[in-house]
N, C-alpha and C positions, 0 to 999 in steps of 0.2 A: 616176409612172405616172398615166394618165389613167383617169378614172372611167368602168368598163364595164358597159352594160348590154343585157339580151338584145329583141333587138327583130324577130320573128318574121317583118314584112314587109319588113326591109330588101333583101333579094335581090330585092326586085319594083322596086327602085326605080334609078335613075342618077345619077349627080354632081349635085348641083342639085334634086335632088326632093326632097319633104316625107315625112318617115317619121312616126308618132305612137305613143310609149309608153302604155300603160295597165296600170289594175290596181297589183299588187304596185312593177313595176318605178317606174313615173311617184310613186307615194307616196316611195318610198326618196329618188328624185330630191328631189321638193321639202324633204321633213321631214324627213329622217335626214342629205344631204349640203347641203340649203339653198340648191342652184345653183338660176339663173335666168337670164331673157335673156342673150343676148351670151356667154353660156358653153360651153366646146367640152366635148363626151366623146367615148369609142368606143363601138360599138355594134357588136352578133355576132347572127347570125340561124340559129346549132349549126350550118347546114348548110355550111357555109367560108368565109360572107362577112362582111368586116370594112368598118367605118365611120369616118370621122373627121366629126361633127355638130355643128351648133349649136344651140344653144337657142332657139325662137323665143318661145315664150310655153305660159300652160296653166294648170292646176290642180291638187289633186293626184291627183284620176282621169285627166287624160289632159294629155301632155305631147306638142308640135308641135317636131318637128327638123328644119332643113334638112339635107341632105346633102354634105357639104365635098368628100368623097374616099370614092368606093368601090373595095375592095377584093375581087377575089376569089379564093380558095387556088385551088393548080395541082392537076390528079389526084392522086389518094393513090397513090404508089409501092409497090409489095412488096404481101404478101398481107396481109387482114382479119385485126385480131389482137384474140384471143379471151380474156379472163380466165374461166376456169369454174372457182369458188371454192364451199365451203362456207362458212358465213356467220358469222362470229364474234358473240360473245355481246353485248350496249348500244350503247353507242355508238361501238364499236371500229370499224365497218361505216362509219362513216363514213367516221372515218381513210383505209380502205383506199379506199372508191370517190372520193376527194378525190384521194390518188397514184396512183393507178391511170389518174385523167384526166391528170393533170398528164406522166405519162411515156407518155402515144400512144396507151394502151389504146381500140380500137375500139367493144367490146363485152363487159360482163360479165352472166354467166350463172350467178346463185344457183343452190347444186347441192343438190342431197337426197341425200346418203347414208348408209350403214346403219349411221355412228355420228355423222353430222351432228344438231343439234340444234333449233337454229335453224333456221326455215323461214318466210322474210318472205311476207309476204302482203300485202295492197294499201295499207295507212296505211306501213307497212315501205318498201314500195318506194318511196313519190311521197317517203320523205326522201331514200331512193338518189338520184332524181331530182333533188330541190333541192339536194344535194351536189355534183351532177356541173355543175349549173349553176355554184354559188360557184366551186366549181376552173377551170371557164372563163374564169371576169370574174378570177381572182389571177392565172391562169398564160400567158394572151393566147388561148388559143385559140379557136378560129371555128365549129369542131363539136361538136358535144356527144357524149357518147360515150354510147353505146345503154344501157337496161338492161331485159334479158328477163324474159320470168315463169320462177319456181323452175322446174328443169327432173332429174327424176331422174338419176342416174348412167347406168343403160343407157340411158336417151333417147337421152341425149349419143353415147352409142358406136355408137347405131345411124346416126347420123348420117352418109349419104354424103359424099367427098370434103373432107375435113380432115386438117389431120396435128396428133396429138398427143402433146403434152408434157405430163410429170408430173414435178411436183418430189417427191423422195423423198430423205428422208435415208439417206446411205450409198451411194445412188445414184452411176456417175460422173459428174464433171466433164464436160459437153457443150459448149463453146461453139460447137462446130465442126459439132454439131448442129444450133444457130441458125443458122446462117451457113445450115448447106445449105439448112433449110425455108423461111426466108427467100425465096432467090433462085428459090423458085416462086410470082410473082403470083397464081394464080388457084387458090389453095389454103389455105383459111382455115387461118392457125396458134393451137389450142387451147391455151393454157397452163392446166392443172390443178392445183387446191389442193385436197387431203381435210381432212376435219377435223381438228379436234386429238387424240381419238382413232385419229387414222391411217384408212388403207385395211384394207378385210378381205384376207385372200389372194383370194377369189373377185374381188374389184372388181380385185385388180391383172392377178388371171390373164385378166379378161373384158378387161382395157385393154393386154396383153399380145396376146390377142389380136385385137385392134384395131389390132395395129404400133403403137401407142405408145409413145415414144422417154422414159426413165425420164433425169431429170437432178437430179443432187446439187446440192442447194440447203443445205451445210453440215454441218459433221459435230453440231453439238447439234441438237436436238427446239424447232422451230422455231411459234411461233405463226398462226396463219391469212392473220394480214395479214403476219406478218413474213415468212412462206414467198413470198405472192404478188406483194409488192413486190421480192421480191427476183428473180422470173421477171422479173416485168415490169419491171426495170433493165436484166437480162441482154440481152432483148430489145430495148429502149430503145437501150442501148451500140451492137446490133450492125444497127440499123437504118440505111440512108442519107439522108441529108439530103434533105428532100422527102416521104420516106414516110408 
């Protein structure tokens, strides 16, 4: 696998045109993998363009690419899909926003609920952030997948035009559920995770009636990242090639 790095004005550029890394990424370059002229990598700019580069020359504040082969993703097929998670405890958060990119997730949305714990705030989130970058440069992908500020429970449900999903133990089996919400493009699908204290009754009855579609994610008592990777495989499996 070729060495990926994130390069923010690649999309401005065409076959043949000069890109320039800086900062964080251009250091990694020189000092940590040691390439230099005449050297090829990839390069991703989060919003779905890919690169094949050459090394031209630089330092380790700023590093000069030519451009070999630009690439760019086709339309995102099916609707926006939505991780809306409570936030588990260290550095388990990472874990989760690592696969979470890695299987398609669009958009995750730290949740506040009335047994959630965790409640990330601004040093919290930019590692969200540098997480979702790493999982792009391991897993190939070209976008970055979004991360919201904390957002409470009812926010979420006041939220026009969404369909949503709750993993619930004991819950039935839906995959037929995916399937349908799926095959509505222009309807964000929310996958929810409570905490590890569970949902109160009020938060189900309020998501209950919100038409929220309850899906069994296993008959044990399931960890935060284990519940929501495991939405977001269901979802992953049942998505088409493209989406």
């Amino acid at each position: 696998m070729k060495h990926r790095f994130f390069c923010d004005a690649l999309s401005n550029e065409a076959d043949g045109g000069r890109v320039v890394l800086k900062g964080a990424e251009a250091k990694h370059l020189t000092s940590v993998l040691r390439l230099g002229p005449g050297d090829l990598v990839e390069l991703f700019d989060g919003r779905g363009s890919g690169a094949r580069a050459e090394i031209i020359g630089g330092d380790k504040r700023e590093i000069e690419l030519s451009v070999i082969e630009l690439e760019v993703d086709g339309p995102q097929r099916g609707p926006e899909v939505v991780l809306a998670t409570a936030v588990p405890k260290g550095d388990r958060i990472r874990s989760l926003v690592e696969k979470a990119t890695e299987l398609g997730i669009d958009r995750l949305v730290p949740l506040k609920t009335h047994r959630s714990v965790v409640h990330p705030r601004v040093g919290k989130q930019k590692k969200m952030q540098q997480a979702v970058l790493a999982a792009c440069k391991q897993c190939g992908r070209n976008r970055l997948m979004r991360i919201d500020p904390l957002m409470a429970w009812d926010e979420l449900l006041a939220v026009e035009n969404q369909s949503l999903v709750i993993g619930q133990r004991g819950a039935e089996d839906s995959g037929q559920a995916i399937d349908r919400l799926l095959a509505d493009p222009n309807t964000p699908l929310v996958l929810c995770v409570g905490p590890e204290g569970g949902w109160t009754d009020e938060e189900l009855d309020a998501a209950r009636e919100a038409k929220a579609t309850l899906i069994g994610v296993g008959r044990h008592t399931l960890r935060i990242e284990t519940a929501a990777l495991a939405l977001a495989a269901l979802v992953s499996a049942s998505r088409k090639v493209g989406d």
